[in-house]
C-alpha positions as CSV (number, residue, x, y, z in Angstrom):
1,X,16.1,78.9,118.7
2,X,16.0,82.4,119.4
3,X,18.2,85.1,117.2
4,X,17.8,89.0,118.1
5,X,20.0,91.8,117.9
6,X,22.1,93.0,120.3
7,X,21.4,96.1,122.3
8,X,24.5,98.3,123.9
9,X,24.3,96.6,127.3
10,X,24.9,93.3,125.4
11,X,28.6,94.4,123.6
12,X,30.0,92.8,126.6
13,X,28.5,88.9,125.3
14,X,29.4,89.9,121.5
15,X,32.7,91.1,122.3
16,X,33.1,87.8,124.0
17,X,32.1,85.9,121.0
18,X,34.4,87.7,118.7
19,X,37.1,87.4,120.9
20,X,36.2,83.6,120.7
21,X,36.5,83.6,117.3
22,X,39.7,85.4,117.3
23,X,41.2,82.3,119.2
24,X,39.6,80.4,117.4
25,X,41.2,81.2,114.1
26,X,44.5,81.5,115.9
27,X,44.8,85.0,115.7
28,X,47.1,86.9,118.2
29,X,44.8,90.2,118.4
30,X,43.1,92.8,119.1
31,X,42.8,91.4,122.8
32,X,39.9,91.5,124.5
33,X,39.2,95.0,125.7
34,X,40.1,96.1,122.3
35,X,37.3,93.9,121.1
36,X,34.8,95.0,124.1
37,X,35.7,98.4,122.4
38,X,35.2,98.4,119.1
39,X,32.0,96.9,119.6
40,X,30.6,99.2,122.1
41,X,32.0,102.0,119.3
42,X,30.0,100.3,116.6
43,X,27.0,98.9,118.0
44,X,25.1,102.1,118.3
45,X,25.2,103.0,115.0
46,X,22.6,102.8,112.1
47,X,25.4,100.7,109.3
48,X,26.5,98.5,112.1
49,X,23.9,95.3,114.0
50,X,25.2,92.5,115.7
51,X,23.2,89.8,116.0
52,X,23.1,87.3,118.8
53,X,21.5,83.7,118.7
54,X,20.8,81.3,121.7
55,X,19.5,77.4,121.8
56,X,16.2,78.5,123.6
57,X,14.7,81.7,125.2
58,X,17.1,82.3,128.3
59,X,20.2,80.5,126.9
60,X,23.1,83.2,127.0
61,X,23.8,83.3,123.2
62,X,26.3,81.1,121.7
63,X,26.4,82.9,118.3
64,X,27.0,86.2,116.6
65,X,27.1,87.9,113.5
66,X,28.7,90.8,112.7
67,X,27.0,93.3,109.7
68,X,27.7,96.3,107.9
69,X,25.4,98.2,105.5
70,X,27.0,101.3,103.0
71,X,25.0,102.8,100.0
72,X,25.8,100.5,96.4
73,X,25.6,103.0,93.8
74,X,25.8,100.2,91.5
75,X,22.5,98.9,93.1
76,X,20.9,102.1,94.0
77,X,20.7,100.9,97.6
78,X,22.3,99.5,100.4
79,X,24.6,96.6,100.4
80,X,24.6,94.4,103.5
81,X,28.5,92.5,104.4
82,X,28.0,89.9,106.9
83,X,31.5,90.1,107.9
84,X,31.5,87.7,110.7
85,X,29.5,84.7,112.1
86,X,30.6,82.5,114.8
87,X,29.2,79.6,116.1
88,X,30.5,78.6,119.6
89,X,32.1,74.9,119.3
90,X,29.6,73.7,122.1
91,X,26.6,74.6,119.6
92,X,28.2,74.1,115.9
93,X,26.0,71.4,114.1
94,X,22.7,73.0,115.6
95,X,21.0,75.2,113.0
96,X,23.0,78.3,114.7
97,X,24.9,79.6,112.2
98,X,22.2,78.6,109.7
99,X,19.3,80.9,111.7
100,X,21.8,83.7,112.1
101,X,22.5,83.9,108.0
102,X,19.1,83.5,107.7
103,X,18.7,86.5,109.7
104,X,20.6,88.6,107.9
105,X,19.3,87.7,105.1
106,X,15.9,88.9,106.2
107,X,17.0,92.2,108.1
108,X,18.7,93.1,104.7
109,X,15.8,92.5,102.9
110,X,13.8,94.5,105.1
111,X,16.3,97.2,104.9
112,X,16.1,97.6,101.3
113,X,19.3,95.7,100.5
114,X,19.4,94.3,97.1
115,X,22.3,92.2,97.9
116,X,24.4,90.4,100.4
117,X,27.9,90.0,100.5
118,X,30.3,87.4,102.1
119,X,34.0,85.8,102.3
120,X,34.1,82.3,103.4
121,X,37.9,80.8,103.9
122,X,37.8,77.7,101.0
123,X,39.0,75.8,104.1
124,X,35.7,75.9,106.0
125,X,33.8,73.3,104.1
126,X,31.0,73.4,106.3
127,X,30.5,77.1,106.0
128,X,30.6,76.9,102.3
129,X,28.1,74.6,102.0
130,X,25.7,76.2,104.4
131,X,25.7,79.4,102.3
132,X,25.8,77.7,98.6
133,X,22.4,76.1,101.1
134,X,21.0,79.6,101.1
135,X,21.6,81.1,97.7
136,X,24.9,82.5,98.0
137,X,27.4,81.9,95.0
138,X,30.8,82.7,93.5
139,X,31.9,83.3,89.6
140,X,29.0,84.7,88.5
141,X,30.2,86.7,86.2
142,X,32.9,84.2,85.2
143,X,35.8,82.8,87.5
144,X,35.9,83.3,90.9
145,X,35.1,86.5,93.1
146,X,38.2,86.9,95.2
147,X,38.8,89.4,98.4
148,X,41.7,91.4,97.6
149,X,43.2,93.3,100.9
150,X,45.8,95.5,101.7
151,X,47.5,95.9,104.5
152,X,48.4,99.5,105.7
């Protein structure tokens, strides 16, 4: 299993992945180039990886993880948000989406991160339970953490 991140010639294969993810969660948009766009936008900066994970050394990849850092003054440090991670149906089941977190999880670390931060859809069982694997919890400070959002 290999996991690295993505350089700026490789936006092309993340933007693929997200885009697979998009359909896979049965959202209408962005459409691809917007995707392709975005990604190329943010993948050359310093609070912005994407990481990419294959079956072997010279599998195209067939997983990707999307992560944000920004300064916690509350921590006095930076906060990593692992807002996406996508396993492609073909490779879900094989350690994947585990290696990728685990990644993360590592790269934060190194970075100085004192914390990671996720959402997980309550109807994804399997990604719930791969997390709660690695350390992650809810309610810690009594009830449960919710995202909130608002639309503009």
């Amino acid at each position: 299993m290999r996991v690295w991140r993505a350089t700026p010639a490789e936006a092309p294969a993340v933007a693929a992945l997200l885009a697979q993810f998009r359909d896979h969660m049965r959202y209408d948009g962005p459409g691809d180039d917007a995707f392709l766009a975005s990604v190329a936008r943010l993948i050359v900066r310093d609070d912005t990886e994407y990481l990419l994970a294959a079956a072997a050394d010279g599998d195209p990849p067939q997983g990707v993880a999307q992560v944000r850092y920004r300064w916690g003054i509350w921590w006095d440090a930076e906060d990593c948000w692992l807002e996406d991670l996508y396993v492609s149906a073909a490779a879900r089941g094989s350690g994947l989406g585990r290696a990728l977190t685990e990644a993360v999880i590592d790269r934060a670390a190194a970075r100085g991160c004192r914390r990671v931060e996720l959402d997980v859809n309550s109807e994804n069982p399997a990604a719930m339970a791969l997390y709660r694997s690695l350390g992650f919890e809810t309610g810690k400070t009594g009830g449960e953490d919710l995202l909130m959002r608002r639309r503009l």
